[in-house]
N, C-alpha and C positions, 0 to 999 in steps of 0.2 A: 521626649515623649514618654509619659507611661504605659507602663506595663498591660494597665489595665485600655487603655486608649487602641495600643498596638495590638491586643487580643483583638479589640473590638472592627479594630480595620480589617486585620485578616480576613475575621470573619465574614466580615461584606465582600470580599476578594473571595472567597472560596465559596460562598452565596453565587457571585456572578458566572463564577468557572461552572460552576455547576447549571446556570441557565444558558451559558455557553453551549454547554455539550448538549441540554435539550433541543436548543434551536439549533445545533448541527443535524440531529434525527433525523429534520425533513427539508427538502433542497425548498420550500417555501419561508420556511424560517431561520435558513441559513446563516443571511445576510445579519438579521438582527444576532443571534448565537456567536457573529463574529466581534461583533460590536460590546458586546458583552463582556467575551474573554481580554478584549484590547482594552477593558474599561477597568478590569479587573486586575491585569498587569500594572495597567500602570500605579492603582493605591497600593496593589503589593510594592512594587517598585519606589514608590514616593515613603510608604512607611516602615520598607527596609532601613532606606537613607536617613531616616530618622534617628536609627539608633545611636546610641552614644559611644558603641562601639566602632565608628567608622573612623576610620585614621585618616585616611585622604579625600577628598571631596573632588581633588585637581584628576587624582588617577582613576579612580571611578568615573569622573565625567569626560576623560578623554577615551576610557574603554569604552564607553557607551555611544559615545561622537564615533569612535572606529565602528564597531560593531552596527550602528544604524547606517551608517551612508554603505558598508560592505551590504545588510540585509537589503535597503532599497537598492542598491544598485544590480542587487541579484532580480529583485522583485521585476522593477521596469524590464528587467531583457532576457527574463525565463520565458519559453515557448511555452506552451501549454502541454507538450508534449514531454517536454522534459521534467514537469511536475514529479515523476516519479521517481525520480533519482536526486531529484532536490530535498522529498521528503527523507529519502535513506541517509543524502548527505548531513544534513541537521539531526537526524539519531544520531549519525555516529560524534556528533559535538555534544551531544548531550551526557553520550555514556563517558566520550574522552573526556568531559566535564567534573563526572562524577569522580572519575579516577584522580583527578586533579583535585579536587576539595578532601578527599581520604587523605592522599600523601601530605594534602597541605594540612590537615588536621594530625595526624600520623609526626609530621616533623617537627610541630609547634601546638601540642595539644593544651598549650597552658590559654594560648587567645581563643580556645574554643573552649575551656571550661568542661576540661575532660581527665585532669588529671596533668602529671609531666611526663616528659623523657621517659620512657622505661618504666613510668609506673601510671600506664594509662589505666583508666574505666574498665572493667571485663566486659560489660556490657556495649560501651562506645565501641571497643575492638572488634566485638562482633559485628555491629553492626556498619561500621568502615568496612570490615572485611567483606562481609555482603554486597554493600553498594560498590565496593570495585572490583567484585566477579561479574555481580549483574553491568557493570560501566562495561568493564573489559571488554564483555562478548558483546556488546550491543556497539561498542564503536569496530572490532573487527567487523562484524558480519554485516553491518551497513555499511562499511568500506566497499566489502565483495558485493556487497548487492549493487551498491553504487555501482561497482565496476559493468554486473552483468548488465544494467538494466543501461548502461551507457555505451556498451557494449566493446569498451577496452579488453573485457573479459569474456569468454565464449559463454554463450547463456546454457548452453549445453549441461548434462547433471553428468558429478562426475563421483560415480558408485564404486566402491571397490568392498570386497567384504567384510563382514565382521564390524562394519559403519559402528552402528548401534551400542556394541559390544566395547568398541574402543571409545567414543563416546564416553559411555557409562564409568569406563575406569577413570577415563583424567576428571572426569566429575568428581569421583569419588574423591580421589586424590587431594585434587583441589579443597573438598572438604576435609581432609586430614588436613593438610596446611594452614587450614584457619584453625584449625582444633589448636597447630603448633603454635600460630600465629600468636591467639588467644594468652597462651602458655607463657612464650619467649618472646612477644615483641620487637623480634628480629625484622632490621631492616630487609633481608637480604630475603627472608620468607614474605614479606609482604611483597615485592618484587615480584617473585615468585610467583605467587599468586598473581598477579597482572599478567606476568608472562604468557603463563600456561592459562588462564581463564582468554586472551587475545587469540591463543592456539586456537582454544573449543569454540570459538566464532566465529572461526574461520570452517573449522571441521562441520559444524551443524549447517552452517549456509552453503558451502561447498556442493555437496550431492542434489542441490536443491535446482529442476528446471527452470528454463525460461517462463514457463507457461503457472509456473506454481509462484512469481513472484506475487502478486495480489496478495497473499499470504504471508508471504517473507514479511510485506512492508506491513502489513497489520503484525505481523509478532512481533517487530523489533519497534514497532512504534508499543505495546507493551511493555517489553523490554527494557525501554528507555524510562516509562513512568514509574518503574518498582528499581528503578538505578536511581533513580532524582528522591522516591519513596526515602529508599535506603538512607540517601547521604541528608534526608532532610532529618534522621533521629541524629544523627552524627553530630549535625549545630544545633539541633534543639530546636528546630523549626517547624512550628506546626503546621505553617502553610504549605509548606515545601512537602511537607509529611501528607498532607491533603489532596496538593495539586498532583504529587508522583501517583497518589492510590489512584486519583479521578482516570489519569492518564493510560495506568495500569490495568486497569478494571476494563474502562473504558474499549482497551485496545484487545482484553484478552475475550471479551465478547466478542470485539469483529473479528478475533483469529477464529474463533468456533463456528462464526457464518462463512466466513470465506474459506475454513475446514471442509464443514458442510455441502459448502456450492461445487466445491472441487473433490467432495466425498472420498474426503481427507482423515485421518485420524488423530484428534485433537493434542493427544497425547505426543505424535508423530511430530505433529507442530511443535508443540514447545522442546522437543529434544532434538528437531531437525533428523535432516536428511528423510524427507517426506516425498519427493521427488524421484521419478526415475526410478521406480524400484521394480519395473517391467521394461525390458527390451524393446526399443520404438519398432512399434510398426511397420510395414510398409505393402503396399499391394504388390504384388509380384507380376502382375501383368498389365500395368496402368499403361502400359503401350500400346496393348491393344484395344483400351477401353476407347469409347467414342465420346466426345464433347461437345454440347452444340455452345458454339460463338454466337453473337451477339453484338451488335453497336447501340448509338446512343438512341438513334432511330426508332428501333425494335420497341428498346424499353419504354421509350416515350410511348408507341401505341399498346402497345402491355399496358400499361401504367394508368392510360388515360381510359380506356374502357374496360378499367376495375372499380370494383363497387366499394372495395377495402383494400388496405395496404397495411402491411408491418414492415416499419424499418427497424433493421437488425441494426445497431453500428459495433467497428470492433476499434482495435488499433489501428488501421489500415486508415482509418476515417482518422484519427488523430495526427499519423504520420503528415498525409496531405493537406491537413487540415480541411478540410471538408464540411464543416457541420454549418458552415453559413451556407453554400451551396446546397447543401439538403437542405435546410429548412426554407429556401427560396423554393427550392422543388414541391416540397409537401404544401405549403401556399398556393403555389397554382393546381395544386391537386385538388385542396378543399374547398377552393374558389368552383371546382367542377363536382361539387357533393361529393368527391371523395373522401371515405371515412381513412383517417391518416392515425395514426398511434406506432409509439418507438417501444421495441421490445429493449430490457436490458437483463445481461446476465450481471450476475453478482460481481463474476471475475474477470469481465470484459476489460480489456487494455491494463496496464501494469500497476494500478495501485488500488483501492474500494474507492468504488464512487468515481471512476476517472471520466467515465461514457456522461454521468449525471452532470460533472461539471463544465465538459464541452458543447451538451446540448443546451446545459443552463445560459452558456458564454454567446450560445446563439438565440436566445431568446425564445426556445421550444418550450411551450406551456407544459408545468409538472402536469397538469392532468392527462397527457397525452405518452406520457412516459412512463410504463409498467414494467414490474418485475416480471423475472421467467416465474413466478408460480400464478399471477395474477391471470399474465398475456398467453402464457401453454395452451389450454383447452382451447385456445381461439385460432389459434393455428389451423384445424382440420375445416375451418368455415371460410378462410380466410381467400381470399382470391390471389395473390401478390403478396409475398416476402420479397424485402429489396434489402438483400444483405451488403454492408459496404466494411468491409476487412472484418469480417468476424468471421474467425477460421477456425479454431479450436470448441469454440462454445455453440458451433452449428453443427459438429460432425458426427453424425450417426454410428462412426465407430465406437462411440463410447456406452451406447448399449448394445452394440453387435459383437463386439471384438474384446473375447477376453484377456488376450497377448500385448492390448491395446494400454499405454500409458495412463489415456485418462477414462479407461473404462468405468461405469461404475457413476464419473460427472454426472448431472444432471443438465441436460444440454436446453436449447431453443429447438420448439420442435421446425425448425422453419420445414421441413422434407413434407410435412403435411400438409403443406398451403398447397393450392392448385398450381401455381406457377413461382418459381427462383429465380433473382435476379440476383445473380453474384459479382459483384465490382473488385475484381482483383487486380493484381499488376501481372502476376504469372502464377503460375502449375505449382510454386513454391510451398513445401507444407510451410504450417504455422510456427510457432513459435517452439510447440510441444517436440514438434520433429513430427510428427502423425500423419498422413495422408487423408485427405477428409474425402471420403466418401461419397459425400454429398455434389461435388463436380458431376460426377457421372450420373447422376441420377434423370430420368428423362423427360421430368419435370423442369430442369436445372436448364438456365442460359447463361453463359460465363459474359461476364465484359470487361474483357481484358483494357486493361489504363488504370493513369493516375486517379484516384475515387475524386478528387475536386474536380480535375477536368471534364472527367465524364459524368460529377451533378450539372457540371456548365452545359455541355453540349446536349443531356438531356431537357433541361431547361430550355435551351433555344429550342432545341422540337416543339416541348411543348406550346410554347406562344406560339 
């Protein structure tokens, strides 16, 4: 294939990547934006193969035979709940990936057209060194995040001082070593640098709460696009140079929204340990506070002579999986001129967009599904919030309580509706560690159960 042909493919490939990520924007042009990026892989893929630099056709095609039956078999029997740590596990193959095309360019730079042995490119060395700092960190800190968000790992943040300050030296550091790198060519410093850049990915994710993963997995989903960036000047690969920016870009936009929603400091974000930098909360007398209980009962006549409804959902609705039994609910709701609409927070359940793609999986019309800045002012009008596990993104401590973790968030105002329906399992704080406030308030009726069981048993009321 020539040169000029292979330009010309890419280009249509990184054309499609690009209407890819527009039709991801909006969960109505999703499906198509999926279709796109899959259409776009594959001419990259097809006019990879083409080149005349491919040695084996058998080994390439049995990687790719592994690699598809491992990704579908993941595909068929991921829960939906587990989305979140699937996406963490695939950064960390990407950054491990990056680290792997440096060393393999690094040990044989004569097949990559960079120079040989000992007397590589000054500019390829740089830019190797680059993509496997940014590799490095992006497959430790997706390991740890993997771990917490799976929960082999305590999701707990864990601060100790001078974070920031220790941080910033092996940073440095790490930057002297490529300086040496650059210099000496030494294997034993390129190492080195993998080492200690796996260290700081561990250290930046580390300090980082439960309740702040949303974040996590939009930065290392950046992360991963400026490591692939990196190793694509490495081969000379424009596409790869392309698809990392798209990636990159892409993702360090949704770090700044999900900064934002969590009234985060963006800065905070890309050097980590953004988490936990206040003492969790706690009420000191939640024993003598009073709670009104609630069954399915209740809610159904609550529910049924309301004029309006907001459903909150959180993770709690994910966990149980829930959201076909809500949207059987909101059904027989609007069947009764009930005005029905889903509030969502930004950073609702553990990765951007997670609430979006569960209510999409149940077929809840996007017009009925608002953001917190859209759905807020409608709160004080509102007869019925029907919160179902949304614990940290509803809790009033976070403009009352300045001692408070997530003080400061920008929450759901559900505490302004006329009446709360909170569907919990128990008194458990969230994720954050925080006690939410909002239980006791005397507008608030707890209903304590599993959130699916108890959209079922609402549902039977209502018929």
């Amino acid at each position: 294939m020539s040169n000029n042909l292979v330009a010309f493919m890419y280009l249509i490939s990184a054309l499609l990547f690009i209407f890819a990520l527009r039709g991801l924007s909006h969960p109505e042009s999703s499906r198509k934006g999926n279709i796109f990026g899959i259409i776009g892989m594959i001419i990259a893929i097809i006019t990879t193969l083409m080149f005349k630099s491919v040695l084996s056709y058998a080994e390439i095609g049995a990687a790719i035979l592994v690699g598809g039956v491992i990704g579908t078999t993941i595909a068929l029997r991921i829960e939906m709940t587990a989305l979140p740590q699937l996406v963490a596990a695939f950064h960390s193959l990407v950054g491990l990936a990056a680290v792997f095309v440096a060393a393999a360019a690094f040990y044989d730079p004569a097949s990559f057209d960079i120079g040989v042995i000992g007397s590589i490119n000054e500019s390829s060395l740089i830019e190797m060194s680059i993509g496997t700092f940014i590799g490095a960190i992006t497959f430790s800190g997706s390991v740890l995040a993997f771990g917490k968000l799976q929960g082999t790992i305590s999701g707990k943040p864990i601060v100790y001082r001078f974070q920031h300050t220790i941080n910033a030296i092996i940073f440095l550091f790490i930057v002297f070593l490529i300086i040496i790198f650059v210099l000496d060519q030494s294997p034993s410093i390129f190492w080195s640098i993998v080492i200690i850049s796996i260290i700081l990915g561990i250290l930046v994710v580390i300090p980082i709460g439960g309740a702040d993963m949303p974040v996590v997995v939009s930065m290392l989903n950046s992360y991963s696009g400026w490591a692939a960036c990196g190793i694509g000047f490495t081969l000379s690969n424009n596409l790869l140079i392309i698809t990392g920016a798209l990636v990159g870009a892409s993702g360090a936009i949704l770090s700044y929204i999900m900064s934002k929603g969590m009234n985060r400091s963006i800065i905070n974000v890309v050097l980590g340990g953004f988490g936990g930098e206040k003492d969790i909360s706690s009420s000191q007398n939640s024993e003598d506070k009073i709670i009104k209980k609630g069954n399915a009962e209740d809610a159904a006549y609550i529910l049924k002579n309301a004029d309006s409804v907001i459903i909150v959902p959180g993770y709690g609705m994910a966990v149980a999986q829930a959201q076909h039994a809500l949207k059987e609910m909101s059904d027989i709701l609007k069947k009764e001129g009930i005005i029905v609409r889903y509030a969502i927070h930004p950073v609702a359940g553990r990765m951007p967009g997670h609430m979006n793609v569960l209510l999409a999986e149940a077929n809840v019309p996007y017009e009925e599904v608002l953001e917190l800045e859209e759905i807020n002012p409608d709160f004080p009008m509102t007869e019925v919030s029907f919160v179902i596990g949304a614990n940290d993104v509803t809790n009033p401590a976070a403009k009352t309580d300045e001692t408070s973790p997530i003080y400061g968030m920008p929450i759901l105002d559900v505490e302004k509706s006329q009446t709360v329906l909170f569907i919990k399992r128990s008194m458990a704080t969230g994720y954050s560690g925080v006690e939410n406030e909002l239980f006791y308030r005397d507008n608030t009726t707890m209903l304590f159960g599993d959130a699916k069981k108890m959209c079922e048993n609402i549902v039977k009321s209502l018929n």
